[in-house]
N, C-alpha and C positions, 0 to 999 in steps of 0.2 A: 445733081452731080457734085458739086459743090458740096453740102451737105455730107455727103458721102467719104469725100474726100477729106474732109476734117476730120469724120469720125476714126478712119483709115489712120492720120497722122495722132491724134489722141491715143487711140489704143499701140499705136507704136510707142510714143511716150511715156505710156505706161505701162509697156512692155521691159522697157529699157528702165523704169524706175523700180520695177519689181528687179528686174538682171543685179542690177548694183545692190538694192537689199540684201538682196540672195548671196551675192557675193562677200558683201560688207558681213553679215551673220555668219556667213562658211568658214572665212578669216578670223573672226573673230570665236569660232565655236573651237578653231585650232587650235590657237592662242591658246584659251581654257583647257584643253584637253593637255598642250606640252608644260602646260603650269602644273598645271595637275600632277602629270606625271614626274616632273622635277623634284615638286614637294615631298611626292610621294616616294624616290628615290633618296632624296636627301632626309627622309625620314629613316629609309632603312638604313643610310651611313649610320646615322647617330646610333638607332640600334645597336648597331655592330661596332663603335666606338665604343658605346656604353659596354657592351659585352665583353670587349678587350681589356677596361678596369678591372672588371670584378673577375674576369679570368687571371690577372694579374695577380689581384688580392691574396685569389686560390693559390697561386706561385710563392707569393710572400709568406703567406701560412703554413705551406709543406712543412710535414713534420721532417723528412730527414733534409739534411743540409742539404747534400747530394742536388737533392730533388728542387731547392729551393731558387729561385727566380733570382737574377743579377739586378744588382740595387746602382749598376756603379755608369747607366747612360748604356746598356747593352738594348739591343731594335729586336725584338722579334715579330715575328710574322708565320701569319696562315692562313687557309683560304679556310670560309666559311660560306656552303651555298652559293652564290653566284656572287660574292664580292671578298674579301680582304680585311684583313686585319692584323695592323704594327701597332704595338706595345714598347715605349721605353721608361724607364722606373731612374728614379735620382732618389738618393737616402740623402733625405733633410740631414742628417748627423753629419755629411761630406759637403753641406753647405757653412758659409758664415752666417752665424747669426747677428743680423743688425742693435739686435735687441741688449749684447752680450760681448760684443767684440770691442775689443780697445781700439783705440786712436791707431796703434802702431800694424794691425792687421786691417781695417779697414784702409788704412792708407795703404798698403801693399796690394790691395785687392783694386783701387784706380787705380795705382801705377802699370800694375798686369794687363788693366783694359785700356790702357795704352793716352794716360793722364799725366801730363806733368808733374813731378814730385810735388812740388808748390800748390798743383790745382789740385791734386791728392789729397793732401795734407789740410787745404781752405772744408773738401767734402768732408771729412773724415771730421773737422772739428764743430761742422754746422749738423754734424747727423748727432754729436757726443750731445750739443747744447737741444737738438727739438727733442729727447729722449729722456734727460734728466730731468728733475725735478726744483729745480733749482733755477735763477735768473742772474747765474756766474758765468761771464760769458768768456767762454774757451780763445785761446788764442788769437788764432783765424778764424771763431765761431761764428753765429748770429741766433740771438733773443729777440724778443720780441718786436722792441724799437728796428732792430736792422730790418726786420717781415714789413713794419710799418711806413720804412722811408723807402723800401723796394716799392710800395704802392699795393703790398695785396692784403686781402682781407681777413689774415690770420697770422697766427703768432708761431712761436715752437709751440708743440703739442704739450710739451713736459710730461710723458708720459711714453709705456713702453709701444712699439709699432704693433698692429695688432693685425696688418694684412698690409703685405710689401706693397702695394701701390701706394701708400702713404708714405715712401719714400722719395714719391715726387715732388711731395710739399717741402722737400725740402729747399732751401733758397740755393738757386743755383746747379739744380742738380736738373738736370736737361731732359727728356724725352731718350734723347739715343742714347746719353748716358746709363740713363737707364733699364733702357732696353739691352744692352752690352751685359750690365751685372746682373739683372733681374736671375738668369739660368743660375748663378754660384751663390745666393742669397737666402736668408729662412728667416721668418721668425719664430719659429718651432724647434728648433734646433738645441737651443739650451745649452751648449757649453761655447768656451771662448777659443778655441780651439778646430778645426774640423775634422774629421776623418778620416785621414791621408785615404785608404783603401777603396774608399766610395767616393771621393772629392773631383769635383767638376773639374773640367781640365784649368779652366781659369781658376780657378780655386789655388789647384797644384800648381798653376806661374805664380802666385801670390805667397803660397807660403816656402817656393824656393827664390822668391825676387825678380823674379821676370818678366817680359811684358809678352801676352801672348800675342804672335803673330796671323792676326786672325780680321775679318770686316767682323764688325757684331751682327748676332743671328737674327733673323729675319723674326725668331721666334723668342716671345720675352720667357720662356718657360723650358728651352730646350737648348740641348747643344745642337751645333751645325745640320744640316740634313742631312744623312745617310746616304748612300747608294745602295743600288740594287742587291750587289756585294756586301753589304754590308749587313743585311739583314737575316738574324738567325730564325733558320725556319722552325717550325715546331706543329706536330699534330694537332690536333683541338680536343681535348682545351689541354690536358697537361700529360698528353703518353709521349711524348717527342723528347728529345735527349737536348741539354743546353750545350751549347759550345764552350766546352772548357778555356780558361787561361792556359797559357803557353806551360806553366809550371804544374799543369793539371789536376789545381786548385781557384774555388770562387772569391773573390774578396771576400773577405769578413766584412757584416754591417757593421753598425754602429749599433751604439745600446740605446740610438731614440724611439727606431720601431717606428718612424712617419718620414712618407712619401710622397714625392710627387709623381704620379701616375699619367700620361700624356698619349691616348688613346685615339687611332684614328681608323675611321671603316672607309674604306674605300666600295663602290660597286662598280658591277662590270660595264655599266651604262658611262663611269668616270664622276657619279656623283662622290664628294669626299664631306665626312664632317668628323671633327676634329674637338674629342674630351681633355680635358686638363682638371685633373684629382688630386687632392691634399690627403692621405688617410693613414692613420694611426694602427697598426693592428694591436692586438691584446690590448683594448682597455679596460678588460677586465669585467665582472660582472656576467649579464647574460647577452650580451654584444660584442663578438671578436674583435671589432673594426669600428673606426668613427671616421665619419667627413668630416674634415674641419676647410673645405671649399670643394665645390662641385660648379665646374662653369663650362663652356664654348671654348676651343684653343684654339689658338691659329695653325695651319697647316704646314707642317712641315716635316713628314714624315713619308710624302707621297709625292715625288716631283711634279710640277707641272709638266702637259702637256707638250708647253715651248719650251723647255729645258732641256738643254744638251744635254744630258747627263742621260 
């Protein structure tokens, strides 16, 4: 009996230890499968991000003006298959170029993002010295010795910016700082001057003296986020009609022909991912268009979930 009875409590025990495998596997085969399908959804966002550039491109290209896609922070959107897709376009021409801009325009462009004239003027003459070639240190500048007695491991560049996050190296010039001007910024842009037509709003407080009243955007690449309202809808890819200016004309570009493109797919599941594109059209030869950056953006095109809005 005895014997019996152990046998009885064993096979219970290892009843109960197969239950919890069983279970621990079931939980864990979930797991896999909701990973799964995440990936797999966040695969189809980027798709249909990616699809949103190059349908944009298609806009930039139009041969009649008419037809031609707003360069000047305009949101469009349309459905594609079971998810979503917003497009907004900023003409590098309507930004400042770092590379090209005087003293007296980068200093208006912090004062806009809401920088003490002083602390304006300190930015503005440490971006003039890491950009020259020279070791003539500008007013309020900083060379190499001042990168050195800061403690970090580099000098000014002396040479032209070659991609705007190399404006962080500069001494003193902050993260959120950063993030505030990054949207009205180029190094592509090539005149001293910007575009009024197509120029970022912060842009426009800088070159009438302003300081824009605004939190900096969430996004280093875009202005504020949209509302619902505020997005022009459009057929896919390009039969849909743009929403005219009130004067029922589009801005005029500029003559640089390169964009930043800011592409995001949403699907109906709420997966979002989020493109961020540099591209030149007409450079001629047998290639309409060149990437000159292709990357991940951050989201802001599609409220979150928790968002009043």
């Amino acid at each position: 009996m005895k014997s019996r009875g152990l046998a009885l409590v064993t096979v219970l025990w290892v009843l109960t230890l197969l239950s919890l495998i069983a279970a621990s596997f079931s939980n864990s085969t979930r797991t896999e499968i909701k990973l799964a399908f995440n990936q797999s959804e966040t695969a189809r966002a980027e798709a249909l991000a990616d699809a949103g550039v190059h349908t944009a491109i298609l806009g930039l290209m139009a041969r009649e003006a008419s037809s031609q896609w707003r360069a000047d922070g305009t949101v469009y959107g349309w459905r594609r298959g079971d998810g979503e897709i917003r497009v907004r376009i900023w003409d590098e021409g309507g930004k400042i170029d770092i590379n090209v801009a005087t003293d007296v325009m980068l200093k208006a462009l912090f004062v806009a993002a809401g920088q003490e004239p002083d602390e304006a003027a300190v930015l503005a003459d440490r971006i003039l010295d890491f950009r020259d070639t020279n070791d003539l240190r500008q007013l309020n500048g900083a060379e190499d010795r001042d990168y050195r007695d800061a403690g970090l491991p580099y000098g000014a560049k002396d040479a032209p910016f070659e991609v705007l996050e190399e404006l962080r190296q500069v001494l003193g010039l902050t993260q959120a700082i950063y993030e505030t001007v990054a949207p009205a910024i180029s190094v592509r842009a090539r005149q001293r001057r910007p575009h009024e037509a197509t120029a970022h709003p912060l842009v426009k407080a800088a070159l009438a003296g302003e300081v824009l009243d605004r939190e900096p955007p969430e996004d280093t690449t875009l202005s504020p986020e949209p509302t619902e309202a505020g997005v022009t809808p459009l057929e896919p890819p390009l039969s849909g009609t743009q929403q005219e200016a009130e004067d029922g004309e589009f801005p005029a570009r500029s003559r640089i022909n390169t964009f930043t493109i800011h592409a995001e797919g949403r699907m109906d599941t709420g997966s979002v991912f989020a493109r961020t594109a540099v591209v030149e059209i007409g450079t001629g030869g047998d290639v309409p268009f060149e990437f000159w950056s292709w990357a991940q953006g951050k989201r802001s095109l599609f409220p979150f979930a928790a968002d009043p809005r």
